[in-house]
Backbone as JSON, one array per atom type, in Angstrom:
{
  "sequence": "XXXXXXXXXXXXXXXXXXXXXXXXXXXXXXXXXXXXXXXXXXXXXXXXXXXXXXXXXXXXXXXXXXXXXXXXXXXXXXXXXXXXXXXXXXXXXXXXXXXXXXXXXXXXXXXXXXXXXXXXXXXXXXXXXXXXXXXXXXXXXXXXXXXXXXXXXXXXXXXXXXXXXXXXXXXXXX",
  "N": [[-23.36, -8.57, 48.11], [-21.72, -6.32, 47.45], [-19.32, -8.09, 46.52], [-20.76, -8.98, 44.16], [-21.04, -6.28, 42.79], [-18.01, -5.74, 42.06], [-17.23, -8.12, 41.21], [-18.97, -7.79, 38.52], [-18.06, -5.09, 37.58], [-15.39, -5.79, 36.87], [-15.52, -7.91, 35.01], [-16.85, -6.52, 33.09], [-14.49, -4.61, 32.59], [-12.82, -6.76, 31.7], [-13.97, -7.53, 28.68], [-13.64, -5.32, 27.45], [-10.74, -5.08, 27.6], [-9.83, -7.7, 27.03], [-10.75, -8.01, 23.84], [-9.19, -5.59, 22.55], [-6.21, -6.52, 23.24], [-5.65, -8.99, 21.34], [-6.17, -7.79, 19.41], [-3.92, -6.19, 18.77], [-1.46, -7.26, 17.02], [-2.33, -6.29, 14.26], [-3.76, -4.55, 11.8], [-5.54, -1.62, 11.32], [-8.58, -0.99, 9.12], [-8.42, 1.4, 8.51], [-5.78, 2.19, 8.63], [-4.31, 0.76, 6.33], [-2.63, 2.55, 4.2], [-0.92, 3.61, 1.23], [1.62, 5.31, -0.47], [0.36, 7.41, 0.07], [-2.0, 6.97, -0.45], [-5.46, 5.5, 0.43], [-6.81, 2.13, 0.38], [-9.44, 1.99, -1.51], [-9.86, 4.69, -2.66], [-10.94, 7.09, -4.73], [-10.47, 7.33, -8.13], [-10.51, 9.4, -9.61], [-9.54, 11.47, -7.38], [-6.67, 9.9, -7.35], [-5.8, 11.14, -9.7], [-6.24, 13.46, -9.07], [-4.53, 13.9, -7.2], [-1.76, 12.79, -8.22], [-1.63, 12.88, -10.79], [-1.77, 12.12, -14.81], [-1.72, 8.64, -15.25], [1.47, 6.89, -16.82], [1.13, 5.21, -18.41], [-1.6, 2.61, -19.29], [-3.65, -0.28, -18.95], [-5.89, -2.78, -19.13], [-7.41, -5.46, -18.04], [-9.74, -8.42, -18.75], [-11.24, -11.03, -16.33], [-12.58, -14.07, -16.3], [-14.71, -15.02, -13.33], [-15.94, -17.39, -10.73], [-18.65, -17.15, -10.41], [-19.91, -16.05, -12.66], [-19.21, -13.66, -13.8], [-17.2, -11.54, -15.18], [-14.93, -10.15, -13.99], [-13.27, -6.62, -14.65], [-10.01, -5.31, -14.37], [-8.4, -2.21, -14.08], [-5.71, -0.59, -14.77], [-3.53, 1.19, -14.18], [-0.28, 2.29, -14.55], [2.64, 4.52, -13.22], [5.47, 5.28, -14.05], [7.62, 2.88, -14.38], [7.57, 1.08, -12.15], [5.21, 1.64, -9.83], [2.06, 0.54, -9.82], [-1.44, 1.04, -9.92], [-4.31, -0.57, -9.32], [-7.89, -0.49, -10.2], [-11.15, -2.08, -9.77], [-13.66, -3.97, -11.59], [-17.21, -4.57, -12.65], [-18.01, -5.99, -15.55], [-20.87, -4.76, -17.08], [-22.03, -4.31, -14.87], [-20.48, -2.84, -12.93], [-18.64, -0.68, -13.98], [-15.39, 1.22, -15.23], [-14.93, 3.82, -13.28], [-14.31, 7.16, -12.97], [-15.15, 7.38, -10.44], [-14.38, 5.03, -9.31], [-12.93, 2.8, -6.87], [-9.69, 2.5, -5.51], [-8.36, -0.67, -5.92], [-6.17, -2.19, -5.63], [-2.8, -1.58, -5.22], [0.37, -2.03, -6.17], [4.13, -1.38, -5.21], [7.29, -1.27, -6.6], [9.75, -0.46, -6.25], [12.17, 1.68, -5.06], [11.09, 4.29, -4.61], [9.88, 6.91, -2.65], [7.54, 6.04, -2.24], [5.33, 5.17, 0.44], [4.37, 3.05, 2.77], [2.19, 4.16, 5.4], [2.8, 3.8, 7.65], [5.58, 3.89, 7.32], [6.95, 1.86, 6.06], [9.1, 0.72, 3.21], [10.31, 0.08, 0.09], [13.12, -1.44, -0.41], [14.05, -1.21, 2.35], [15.58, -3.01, 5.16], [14.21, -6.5, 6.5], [14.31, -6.57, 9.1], [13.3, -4.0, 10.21], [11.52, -3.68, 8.81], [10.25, -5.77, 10.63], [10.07, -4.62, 12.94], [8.64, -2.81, 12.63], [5.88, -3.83, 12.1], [5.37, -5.55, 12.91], [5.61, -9.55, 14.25], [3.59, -11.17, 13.57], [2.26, -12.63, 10.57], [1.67, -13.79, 7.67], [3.47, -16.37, 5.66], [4.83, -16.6, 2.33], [5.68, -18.06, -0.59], [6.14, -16.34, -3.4], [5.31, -16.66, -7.41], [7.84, -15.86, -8.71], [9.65, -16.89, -6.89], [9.54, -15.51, -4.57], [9.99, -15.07, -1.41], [7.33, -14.17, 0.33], [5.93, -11.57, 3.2], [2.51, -11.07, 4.77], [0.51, -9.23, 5.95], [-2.2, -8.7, 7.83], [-5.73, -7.52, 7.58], [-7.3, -6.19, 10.55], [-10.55, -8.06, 11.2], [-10.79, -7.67, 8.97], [-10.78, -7.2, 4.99], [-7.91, -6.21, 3.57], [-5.12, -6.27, 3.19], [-1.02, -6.08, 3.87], [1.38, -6.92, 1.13], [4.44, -7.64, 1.61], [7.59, -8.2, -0.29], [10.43, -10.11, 0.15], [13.8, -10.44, -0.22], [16.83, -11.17, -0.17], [16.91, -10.24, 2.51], [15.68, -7.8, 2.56], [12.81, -5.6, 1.41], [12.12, -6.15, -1.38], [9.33, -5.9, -2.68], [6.05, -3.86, -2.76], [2.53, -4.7, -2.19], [-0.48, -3.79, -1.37], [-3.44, -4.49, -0.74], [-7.37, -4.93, -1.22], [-8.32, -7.55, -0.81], [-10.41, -8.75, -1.67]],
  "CA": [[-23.71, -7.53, 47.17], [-20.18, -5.82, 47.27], [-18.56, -9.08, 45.79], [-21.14, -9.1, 43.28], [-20.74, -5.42, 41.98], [-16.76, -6.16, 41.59], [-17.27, -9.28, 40.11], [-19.53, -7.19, 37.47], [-17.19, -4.68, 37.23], [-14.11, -6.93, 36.85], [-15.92, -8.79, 33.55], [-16.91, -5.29, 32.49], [-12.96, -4.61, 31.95], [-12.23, -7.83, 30.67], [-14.58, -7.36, 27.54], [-13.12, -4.09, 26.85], [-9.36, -5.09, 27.16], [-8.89, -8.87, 26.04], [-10.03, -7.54, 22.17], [-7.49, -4.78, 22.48], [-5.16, -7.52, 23.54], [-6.14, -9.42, 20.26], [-6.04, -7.04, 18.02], [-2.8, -5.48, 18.66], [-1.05, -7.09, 16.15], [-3.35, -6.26, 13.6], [-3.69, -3.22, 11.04], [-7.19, -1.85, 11.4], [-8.93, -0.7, 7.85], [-7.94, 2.8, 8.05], [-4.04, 2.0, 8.61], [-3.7, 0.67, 4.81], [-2.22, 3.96, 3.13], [0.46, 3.69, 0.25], [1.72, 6.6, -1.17], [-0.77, 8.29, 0.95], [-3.47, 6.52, -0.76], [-6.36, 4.56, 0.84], [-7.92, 1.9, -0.44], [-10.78, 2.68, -2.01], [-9.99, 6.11, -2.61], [-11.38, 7.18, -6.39], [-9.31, 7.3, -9.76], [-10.4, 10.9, -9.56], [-8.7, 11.85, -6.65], [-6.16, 9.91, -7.43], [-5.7, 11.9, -10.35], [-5.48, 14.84, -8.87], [-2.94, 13.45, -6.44], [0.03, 11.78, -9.53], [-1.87, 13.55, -12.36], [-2.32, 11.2, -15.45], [-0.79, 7.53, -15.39], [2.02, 6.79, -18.32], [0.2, 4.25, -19.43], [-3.01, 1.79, -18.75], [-4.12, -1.65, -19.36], [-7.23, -3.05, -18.98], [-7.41, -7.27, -18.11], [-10.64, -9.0, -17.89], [-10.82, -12.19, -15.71], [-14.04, -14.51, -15.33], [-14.97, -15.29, -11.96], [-16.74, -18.48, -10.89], [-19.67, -16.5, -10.2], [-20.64, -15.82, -13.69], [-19.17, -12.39, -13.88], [-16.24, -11.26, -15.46], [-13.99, -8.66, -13.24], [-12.73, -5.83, -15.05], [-8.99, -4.62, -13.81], [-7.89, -1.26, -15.13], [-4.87, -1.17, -14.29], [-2.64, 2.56, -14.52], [1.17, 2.99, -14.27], [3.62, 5.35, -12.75], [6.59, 5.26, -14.59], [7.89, 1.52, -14.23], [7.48, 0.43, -10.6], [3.96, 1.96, -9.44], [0.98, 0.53, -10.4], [-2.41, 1.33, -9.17], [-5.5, -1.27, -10.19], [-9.19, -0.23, -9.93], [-11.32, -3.36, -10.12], [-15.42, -3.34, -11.38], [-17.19, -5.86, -12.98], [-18.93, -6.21, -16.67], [-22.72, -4.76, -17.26], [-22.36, -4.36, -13.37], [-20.17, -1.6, -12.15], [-17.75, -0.2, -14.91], [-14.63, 1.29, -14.13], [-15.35, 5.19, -13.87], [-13.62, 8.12, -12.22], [-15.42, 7.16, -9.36], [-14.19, 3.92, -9.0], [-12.31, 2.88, -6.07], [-8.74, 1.77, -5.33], [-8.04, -1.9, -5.26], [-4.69, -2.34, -4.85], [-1.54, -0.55, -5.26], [2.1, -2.24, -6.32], [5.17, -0.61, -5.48], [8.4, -2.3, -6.58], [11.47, 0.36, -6.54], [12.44, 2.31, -3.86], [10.67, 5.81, -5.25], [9.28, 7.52, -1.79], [6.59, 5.8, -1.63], [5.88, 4.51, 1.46], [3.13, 2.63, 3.33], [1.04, 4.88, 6.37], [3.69, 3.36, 8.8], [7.41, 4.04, 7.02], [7.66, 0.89, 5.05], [9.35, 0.91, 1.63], [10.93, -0.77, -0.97], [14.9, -1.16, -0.08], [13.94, -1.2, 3.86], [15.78, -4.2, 5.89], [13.69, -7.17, 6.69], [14.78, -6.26, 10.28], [13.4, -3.12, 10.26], [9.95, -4.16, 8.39], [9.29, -6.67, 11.27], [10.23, -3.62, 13.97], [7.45, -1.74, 12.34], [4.78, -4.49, 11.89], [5.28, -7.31, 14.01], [6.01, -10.93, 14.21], [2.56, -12.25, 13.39], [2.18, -12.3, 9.48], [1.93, -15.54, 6.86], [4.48, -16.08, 4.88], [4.55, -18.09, 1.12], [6.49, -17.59, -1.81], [5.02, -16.16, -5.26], [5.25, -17.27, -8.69], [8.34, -15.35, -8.94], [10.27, -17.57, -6.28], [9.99, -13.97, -3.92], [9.23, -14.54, -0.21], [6.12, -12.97, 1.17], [5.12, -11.68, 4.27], [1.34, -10.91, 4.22], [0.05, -8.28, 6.79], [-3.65, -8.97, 7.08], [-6.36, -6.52, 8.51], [-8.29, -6.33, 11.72], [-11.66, -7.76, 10.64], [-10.87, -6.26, 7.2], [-9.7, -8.0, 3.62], [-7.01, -5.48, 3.43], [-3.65, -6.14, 3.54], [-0.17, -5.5, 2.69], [2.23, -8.25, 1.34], [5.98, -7.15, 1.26], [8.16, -9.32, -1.39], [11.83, -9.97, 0.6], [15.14, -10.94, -0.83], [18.32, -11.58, 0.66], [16.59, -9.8, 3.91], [15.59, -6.4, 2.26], [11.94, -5.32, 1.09], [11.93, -5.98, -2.79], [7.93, -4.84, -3.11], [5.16, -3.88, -1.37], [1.74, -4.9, -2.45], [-1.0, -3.24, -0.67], [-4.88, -4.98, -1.51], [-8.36, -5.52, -0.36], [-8.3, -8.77, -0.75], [-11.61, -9.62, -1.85]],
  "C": [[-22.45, -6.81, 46.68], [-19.46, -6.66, 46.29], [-19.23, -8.83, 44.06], [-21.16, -7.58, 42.42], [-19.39, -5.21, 41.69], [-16.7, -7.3, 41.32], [-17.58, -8.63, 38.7], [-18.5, -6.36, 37.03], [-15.73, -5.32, 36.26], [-14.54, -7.56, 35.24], [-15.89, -7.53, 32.99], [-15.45, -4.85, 31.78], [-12.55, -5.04, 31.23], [-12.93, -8.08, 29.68], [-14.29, -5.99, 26.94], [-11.32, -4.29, 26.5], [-9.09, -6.47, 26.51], [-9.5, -8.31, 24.53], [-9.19, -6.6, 21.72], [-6.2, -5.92, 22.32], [-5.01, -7.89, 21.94], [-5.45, -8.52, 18.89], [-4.66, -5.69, 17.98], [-1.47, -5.52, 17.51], [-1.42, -7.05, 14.74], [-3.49, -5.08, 13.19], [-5.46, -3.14, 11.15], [-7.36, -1.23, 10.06], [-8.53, 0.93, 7.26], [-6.04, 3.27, 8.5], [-3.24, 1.62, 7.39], [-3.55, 2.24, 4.2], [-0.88, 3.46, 2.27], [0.78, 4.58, -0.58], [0.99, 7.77, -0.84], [-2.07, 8.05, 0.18], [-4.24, 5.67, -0.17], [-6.63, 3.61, -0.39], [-9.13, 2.28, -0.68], [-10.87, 4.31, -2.38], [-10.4, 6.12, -4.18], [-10.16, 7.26, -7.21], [-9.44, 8.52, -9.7], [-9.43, 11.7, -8.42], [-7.25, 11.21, -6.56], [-4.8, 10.42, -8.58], [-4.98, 13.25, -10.03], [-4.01, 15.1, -7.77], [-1.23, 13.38, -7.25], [-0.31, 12.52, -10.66], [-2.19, 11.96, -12.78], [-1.51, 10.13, -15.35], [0.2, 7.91, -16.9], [1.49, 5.75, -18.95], [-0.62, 3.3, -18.96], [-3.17, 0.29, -19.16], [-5.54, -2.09, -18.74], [-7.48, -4.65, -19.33], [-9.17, -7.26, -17.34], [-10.51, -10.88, -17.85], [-12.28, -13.13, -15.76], [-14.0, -15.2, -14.28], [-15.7, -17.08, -11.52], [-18.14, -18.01, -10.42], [-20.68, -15.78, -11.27], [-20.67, -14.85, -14.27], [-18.16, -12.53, -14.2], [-15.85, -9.54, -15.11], [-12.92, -8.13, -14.44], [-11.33, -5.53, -13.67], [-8.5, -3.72, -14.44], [-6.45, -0.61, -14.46], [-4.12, 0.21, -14.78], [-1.37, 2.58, -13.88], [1.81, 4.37, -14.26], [4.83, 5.24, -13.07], [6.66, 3.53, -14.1], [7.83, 0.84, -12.89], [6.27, 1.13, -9.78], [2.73, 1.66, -10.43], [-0.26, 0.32, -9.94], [-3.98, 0.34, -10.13], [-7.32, -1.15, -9.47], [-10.24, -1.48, -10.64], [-13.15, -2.86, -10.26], [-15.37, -5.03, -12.05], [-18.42, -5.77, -14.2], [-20.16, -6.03, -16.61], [-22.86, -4.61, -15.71], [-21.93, -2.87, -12.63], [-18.79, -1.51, -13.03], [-16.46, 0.72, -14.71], [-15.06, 3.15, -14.41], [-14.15, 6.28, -13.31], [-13.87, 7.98, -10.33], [-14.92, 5.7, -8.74], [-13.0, 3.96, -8.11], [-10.83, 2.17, -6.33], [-8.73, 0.21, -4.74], [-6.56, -2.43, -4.95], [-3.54, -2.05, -5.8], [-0.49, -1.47, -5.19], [3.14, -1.41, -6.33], [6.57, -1.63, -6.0], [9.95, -1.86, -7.02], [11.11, 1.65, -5.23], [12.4, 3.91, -4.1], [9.97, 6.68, -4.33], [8.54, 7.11, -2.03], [6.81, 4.54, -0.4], [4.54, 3.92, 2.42], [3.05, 4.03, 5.04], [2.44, 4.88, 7.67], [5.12, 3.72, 8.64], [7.51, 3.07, 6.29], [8.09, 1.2, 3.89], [10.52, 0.04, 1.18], [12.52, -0.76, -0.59], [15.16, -1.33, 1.56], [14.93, -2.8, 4.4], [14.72, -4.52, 6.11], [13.41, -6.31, 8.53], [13.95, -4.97, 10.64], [11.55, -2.95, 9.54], [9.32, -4.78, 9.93], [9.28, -5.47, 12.87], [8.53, -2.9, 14.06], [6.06, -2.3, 12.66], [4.92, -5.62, 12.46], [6.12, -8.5, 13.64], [4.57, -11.87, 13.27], [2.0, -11.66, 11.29], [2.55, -14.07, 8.52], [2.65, -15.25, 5.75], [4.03, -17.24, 3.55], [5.36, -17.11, 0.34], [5.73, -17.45, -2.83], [5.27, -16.87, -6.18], [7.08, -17.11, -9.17], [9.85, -16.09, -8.07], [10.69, -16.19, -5.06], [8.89, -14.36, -2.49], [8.42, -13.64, 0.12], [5.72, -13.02, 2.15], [4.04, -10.58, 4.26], [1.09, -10.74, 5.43], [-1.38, -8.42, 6.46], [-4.29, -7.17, 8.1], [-7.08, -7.1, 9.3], [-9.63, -6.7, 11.35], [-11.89, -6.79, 9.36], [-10.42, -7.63, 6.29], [-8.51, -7.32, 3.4], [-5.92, -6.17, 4.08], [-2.61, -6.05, 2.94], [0.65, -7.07, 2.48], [3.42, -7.64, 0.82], [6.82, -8.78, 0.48], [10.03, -9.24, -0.81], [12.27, -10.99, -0.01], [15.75, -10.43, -0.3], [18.24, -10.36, 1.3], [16.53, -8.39, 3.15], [14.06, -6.43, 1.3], [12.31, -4.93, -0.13], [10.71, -5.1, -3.26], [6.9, -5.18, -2.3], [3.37, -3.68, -2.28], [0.42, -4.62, -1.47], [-2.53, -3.36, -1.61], [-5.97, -4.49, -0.77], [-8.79, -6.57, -0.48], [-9.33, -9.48, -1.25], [-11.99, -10.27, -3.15]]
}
């Protein structure tokens, strides 16, 4: 009987600590901040955060799903740009509409939740955020390493050159 209530015990532990283990190197959904913005945070509050963008764009994409995604897409002087994503006759982009993902790509105080930013050593990125991250190159011929989330779509993807954080791309992936 003894054995068998520290046996129980004993499993009891080890279902509480190996997904800790797991998920250590791993951003959980409320660790994406850039500029001190969440995803998903509204266009309204991000308003009252930067004030008005300098200027907007507005790309639509069709999907293979029969829908065509709206991206509205607002700049911060030349290296911040913040894109709120809806989708045609479905969900339009409003004030309420959430943050989908945030480009930084100049070294202007902004800074991800953790310290990252634009100009940072490589060295000094992987201090912050680990080892475990997939790497690929863009369109642009610009190494990426791609920070996912814990059971999330969120993540960030930093853009390095010759070992120094060019830009920091911060999604939800979906």
């Amino acid at each position: 009987m003894k054995l068998k209530k520290m046996f129980l015990g004993l499993s009891a532990t080890c279902l509480f600590a190996i997904p800790s283990v797991f998920a250590q190197n791993y951003l959980m959904a409320n660790q994406f901040k850039l500029g001190g913005l969440a995803l998903g945070a509204s266009k309204g509050y991000v308003h009252t955060i930067y004030g008005q963008p300098d200027s907007t764009r507005t790309q639509y994409t069709d999907t293979p799903y029969r829908t065509t995604r709206i991206d509205y897409i607002e700049n911060y002087g030349n290296s911040v740009s913040i894109d709120y994503a809806g989708l045609v006759g479905r969900f339009p982009i409003t004030d309420a509409s959430g943050v989908f993902m945030i480009t930084v790509t100049a070294n202007n105080g902004w800074a991800t939740e953790q310290g990252a930013t634009v100009g940072m050593d490589e060295s000094k990125l992987r201090e912050i955020y680990g080892d475990n991250f997939d790497t690929f190159v863009n369109e642009d011929g610009i190494t990426c390493y791609q920070y996912s989330g814990y059971h999330s779509p969120y993540c960030y993807v930093f853009g390095i050159k010759n070992h120094k954080v060019v830009s920091i791309l911060m999604t939800n992936g979906e």
